[in-house]
C-alpha positions in Angstrom: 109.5 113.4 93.2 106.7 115.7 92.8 103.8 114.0 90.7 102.7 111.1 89.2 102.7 112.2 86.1 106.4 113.5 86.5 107.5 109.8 87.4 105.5 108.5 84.2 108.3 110.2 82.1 110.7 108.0 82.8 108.3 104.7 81.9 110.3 102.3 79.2 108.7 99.6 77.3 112.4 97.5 77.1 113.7 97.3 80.4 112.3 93.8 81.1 111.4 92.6 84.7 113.7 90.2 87.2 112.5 86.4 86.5 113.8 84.7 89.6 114.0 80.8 88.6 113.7 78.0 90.2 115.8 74.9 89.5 115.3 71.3 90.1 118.9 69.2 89.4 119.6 72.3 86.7 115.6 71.8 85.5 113.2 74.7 85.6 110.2 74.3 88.1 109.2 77.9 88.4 109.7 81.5 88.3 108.7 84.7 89.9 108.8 88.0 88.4 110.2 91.2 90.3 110.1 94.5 89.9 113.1 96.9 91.5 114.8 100.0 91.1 117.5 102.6 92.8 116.4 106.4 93.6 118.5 108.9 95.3 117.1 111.0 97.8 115.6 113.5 95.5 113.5 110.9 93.7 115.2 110.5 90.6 114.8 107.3 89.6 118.6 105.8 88.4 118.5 101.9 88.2 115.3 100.0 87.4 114.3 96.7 85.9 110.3 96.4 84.9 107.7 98.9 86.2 108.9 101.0 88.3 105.4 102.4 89.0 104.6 99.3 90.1 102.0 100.0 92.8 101.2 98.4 95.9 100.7 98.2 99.9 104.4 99.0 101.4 103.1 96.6 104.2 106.0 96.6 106.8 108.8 98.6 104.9 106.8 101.4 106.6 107.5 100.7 110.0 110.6 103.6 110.5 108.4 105.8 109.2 105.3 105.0 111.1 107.8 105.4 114.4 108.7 108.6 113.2 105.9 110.6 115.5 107.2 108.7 118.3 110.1 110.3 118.2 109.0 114.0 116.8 106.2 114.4 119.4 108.7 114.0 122.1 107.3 110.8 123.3 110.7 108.4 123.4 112.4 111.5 125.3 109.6 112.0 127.5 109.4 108.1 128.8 113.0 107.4 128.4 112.8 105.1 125.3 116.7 104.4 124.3 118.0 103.3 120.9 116.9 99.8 121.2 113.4 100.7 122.0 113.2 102.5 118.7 114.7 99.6 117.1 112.0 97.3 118.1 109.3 99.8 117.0 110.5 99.4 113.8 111.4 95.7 113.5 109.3 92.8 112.7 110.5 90.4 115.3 110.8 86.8 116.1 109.2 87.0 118.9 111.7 86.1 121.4 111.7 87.0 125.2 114.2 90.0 124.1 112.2 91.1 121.5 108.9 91.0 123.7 110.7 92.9 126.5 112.2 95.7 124.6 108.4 95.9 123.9 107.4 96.0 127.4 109.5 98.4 128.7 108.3 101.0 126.2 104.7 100.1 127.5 105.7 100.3 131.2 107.7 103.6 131.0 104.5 104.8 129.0 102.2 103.3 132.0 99.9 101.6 129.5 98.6 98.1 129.8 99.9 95.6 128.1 96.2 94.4 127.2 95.5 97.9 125.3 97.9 96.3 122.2 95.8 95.7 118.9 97.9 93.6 117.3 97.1 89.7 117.2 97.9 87.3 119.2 100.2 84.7 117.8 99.4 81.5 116.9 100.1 79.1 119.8 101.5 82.1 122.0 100.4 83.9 125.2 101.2 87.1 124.9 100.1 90.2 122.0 104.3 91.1 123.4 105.2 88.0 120.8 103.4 89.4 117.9 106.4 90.7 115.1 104.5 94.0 115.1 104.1 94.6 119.0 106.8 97.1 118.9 105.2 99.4 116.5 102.0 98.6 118.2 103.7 100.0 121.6 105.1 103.2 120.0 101.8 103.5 118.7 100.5 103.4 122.4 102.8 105.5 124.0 102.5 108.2 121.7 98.8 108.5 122.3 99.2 108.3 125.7 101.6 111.4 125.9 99.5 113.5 123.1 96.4 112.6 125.2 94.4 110.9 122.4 92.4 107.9 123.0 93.9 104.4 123.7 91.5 102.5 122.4 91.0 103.3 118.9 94.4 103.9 117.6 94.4 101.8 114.4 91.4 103.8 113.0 92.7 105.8 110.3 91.1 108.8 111.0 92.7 108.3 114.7 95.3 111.8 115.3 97.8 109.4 115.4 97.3 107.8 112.2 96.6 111.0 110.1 99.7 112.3 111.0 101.8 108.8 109.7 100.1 109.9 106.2 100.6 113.7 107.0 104.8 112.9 107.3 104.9 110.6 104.6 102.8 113.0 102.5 105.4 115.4 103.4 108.5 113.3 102.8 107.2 112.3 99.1 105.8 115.9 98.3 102.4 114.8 97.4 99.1 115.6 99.1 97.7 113.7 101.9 94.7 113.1 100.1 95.9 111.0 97.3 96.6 108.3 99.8 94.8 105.0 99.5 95.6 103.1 102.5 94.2 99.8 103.6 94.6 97.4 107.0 97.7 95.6 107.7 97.3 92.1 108.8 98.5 93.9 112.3 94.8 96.0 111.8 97.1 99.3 111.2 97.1 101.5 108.2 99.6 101.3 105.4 99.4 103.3 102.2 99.6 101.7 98.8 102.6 103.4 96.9 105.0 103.2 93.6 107.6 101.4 93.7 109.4 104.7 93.5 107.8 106.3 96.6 109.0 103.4 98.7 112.7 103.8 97.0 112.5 107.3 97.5 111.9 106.8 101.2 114.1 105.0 102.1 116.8 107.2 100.1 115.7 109.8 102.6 116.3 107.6 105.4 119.4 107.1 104.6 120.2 110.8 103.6 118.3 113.0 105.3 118.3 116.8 107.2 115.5 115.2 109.7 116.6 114.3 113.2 114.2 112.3 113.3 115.0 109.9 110.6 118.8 110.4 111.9 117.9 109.1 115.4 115.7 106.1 113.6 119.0 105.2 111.5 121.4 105.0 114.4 119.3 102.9 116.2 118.6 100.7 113.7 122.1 100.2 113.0 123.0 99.8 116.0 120.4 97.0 117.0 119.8 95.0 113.7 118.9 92.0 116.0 115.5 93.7 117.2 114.6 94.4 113.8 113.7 90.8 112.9 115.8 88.4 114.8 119.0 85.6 114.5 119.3 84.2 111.2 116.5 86.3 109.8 117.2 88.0 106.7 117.1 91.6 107.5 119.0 91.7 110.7 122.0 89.8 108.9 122.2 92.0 106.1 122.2 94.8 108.3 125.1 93.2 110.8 127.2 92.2 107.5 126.9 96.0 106.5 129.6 97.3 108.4 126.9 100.4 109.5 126.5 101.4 106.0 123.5 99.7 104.8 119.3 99.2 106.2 117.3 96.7 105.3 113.2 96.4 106.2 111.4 93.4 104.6 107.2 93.3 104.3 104.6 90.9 103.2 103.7 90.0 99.6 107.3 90.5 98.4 108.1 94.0 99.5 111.6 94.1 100.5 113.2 97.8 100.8 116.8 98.7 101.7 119.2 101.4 101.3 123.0 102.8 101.4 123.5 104.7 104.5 124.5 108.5 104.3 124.9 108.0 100.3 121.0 108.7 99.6 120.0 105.6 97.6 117.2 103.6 98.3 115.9 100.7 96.6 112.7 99.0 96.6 112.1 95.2 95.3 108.3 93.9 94.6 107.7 90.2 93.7 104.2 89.5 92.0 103.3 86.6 93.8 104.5 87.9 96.6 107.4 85.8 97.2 110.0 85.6 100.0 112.7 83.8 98.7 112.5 85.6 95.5 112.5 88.9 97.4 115.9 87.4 98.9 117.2 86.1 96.2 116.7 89.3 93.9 118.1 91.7 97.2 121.1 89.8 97.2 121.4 89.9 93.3 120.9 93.9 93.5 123.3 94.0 96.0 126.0 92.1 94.6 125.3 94.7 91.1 125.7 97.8 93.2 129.2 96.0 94.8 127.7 97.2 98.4 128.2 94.3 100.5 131.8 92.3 100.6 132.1 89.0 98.7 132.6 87.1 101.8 128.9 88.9 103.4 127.5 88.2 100.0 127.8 84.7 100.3 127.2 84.2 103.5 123.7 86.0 103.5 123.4 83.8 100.2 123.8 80.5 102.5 121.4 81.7 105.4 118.9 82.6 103.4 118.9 80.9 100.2 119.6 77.2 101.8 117.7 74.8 99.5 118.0 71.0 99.4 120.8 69.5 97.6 120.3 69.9 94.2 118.0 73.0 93.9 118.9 76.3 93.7 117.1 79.9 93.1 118.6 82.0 89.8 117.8 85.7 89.3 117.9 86.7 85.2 118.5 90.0 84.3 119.8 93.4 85.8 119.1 97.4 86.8 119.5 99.1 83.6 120.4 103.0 83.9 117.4 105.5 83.2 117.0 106.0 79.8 116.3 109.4 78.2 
């Protein structure tokens, strides 16, 4: 991937979006429409169904990438962060006393207060440790605190820390840094608005990649898929039922991105309306098209996370068609 314009190229009129339908005793009630594709890791897009140029905020598909200078200043070494510690930073947690103590131990080895975390508190909580973006948040922290920039304005975009997110990820998808649009997350941290291809294309580089970085932020993701969201959430099931092989990292507004470990595909799913069951529903569909998950995982992530009341049920229409030329 080198350009916009380059991606435009392979733009086609006839390859029709996902519907994702909702049925009602075998009666339509509604429908969400979803754009996804495939890209390998050197942005070639190979699979796609709608726009694949689809832009929008990543939200918190970002979040291995956003740990990456964590890891690349030296910081985990330095305070003795381990592989579940970088899990955590890139999870969006239930908020469970595991989850918030992973978090705290990155904070303590740091020696940064707990109270310097910008992220919300939680709604009926006591603690900014519950919030499902506390780890990132404390790998935000600690990496300040061992590059000596300030504490207390490290969601600013113009922050060192946050210029040099956009400078890696300007790097990884060979565009300029100053082409970037970003905008706040609802954690108050900046996130880029991309294609739908960029996002694919990153996450075909996290799962193929020459940087140790991204190696070490695989591993430990695939070795912790509980700290990245939590029991019974969708991510860290489809990760456990991927027998190490696949990585999955939801975000808001129906960004769902995933890809095929060591194989350098990456896919990317947007939902219009920003839907989460849809975003489910039309992962699961992809995955059972690409025959990457086992019957047996297939239906079981189907039954956690497509559970509807007797008598309803969520149908995907359509299918990645191959690039045309």
């Amino acid at each position: 991937m080198t350009s916009k314009r380059n991606l435009n190229t392979f733009q086609s009129k006839n390859n029709k979006p996902l519907e994702v339908i909702l049925k009602r005793n075998s009666i339509f009630e509604s429908r969400h429409i979803a754009h996804a594709l495939v890209s390998d890791n050197k942005g070639r897009v190979l699979l796609y169904a709608g726009d694949h140029n689809f832009q929008t905020f990543i939200r918190s598909s970002l979040k291995p990438f956003q740990a990456i200078p964590f890891i690349s200043s030296g910081t985990s070494e330095k305070y003795n962060i381990d592989d579940k510690g970088i899990a955590v930073c890139c999870g969006s947690h239930s908020g469970s006393t595991f989850h918030a103590r992973e978090v705290f131990k990155i904070l303590w080895n740091a020696s940064v207060d707990v109270n310097l975390l910008k992220c919300p508190m939680p709604q009926g909580e006591k603690s900014r440790l519950q919030h499902n973006c506390s780890g990132k948040h404390a790998a935000f922290l600690a990496t300040c605190q061992k590059m000596q920039w300030s504490l207390d304005n490290y969601l600013d975009r113009k922050h060192p820390l946050q210029i040099e997110i956009i400078r890696i990820i300007s790097e990884l998808l060979n565009l300029p840094a100053e082409e970037f649009v970003t905008a706040k997350d609802d954690c108050g941290a900046p996130v880029p608005n991309l294609m739908l291809s960029q996002m694919a294309y990153l996450y075909a580089k996290l799962s193929y990649s020459e940087s140790p970085e991204l190696e070490k932020i695989k591993r430990a993701i695939i070795a912790n898929p509980s700290l990245i969201a939590g029991k019974g959430r969708f991510d860290t099931e489809l990760i456990s039922r991927g027998h190490g092989q696949i990585i999955s990292k939801g975000g808001s507004e129906g960004i769902q991105c995933i890809c095929r470990v060591r194989e350098g595909l990456g896919i990317a799913i947007k939902v219009e309306d920003g839907s989460k069951r849809a975003k489910h529903a039309v992962a699961l569909h992809i995955l059972k098209q690409l025959e990457w998950l086992t019957p047996t995982a297939l239906e079981e992530l189907t039954e956690l996370s497509l559970d509807f009341k007797p008598g309803v049920k969520l149908e995907v229409i359509g299918d990645l068609n191959f690039q045309e030329t």
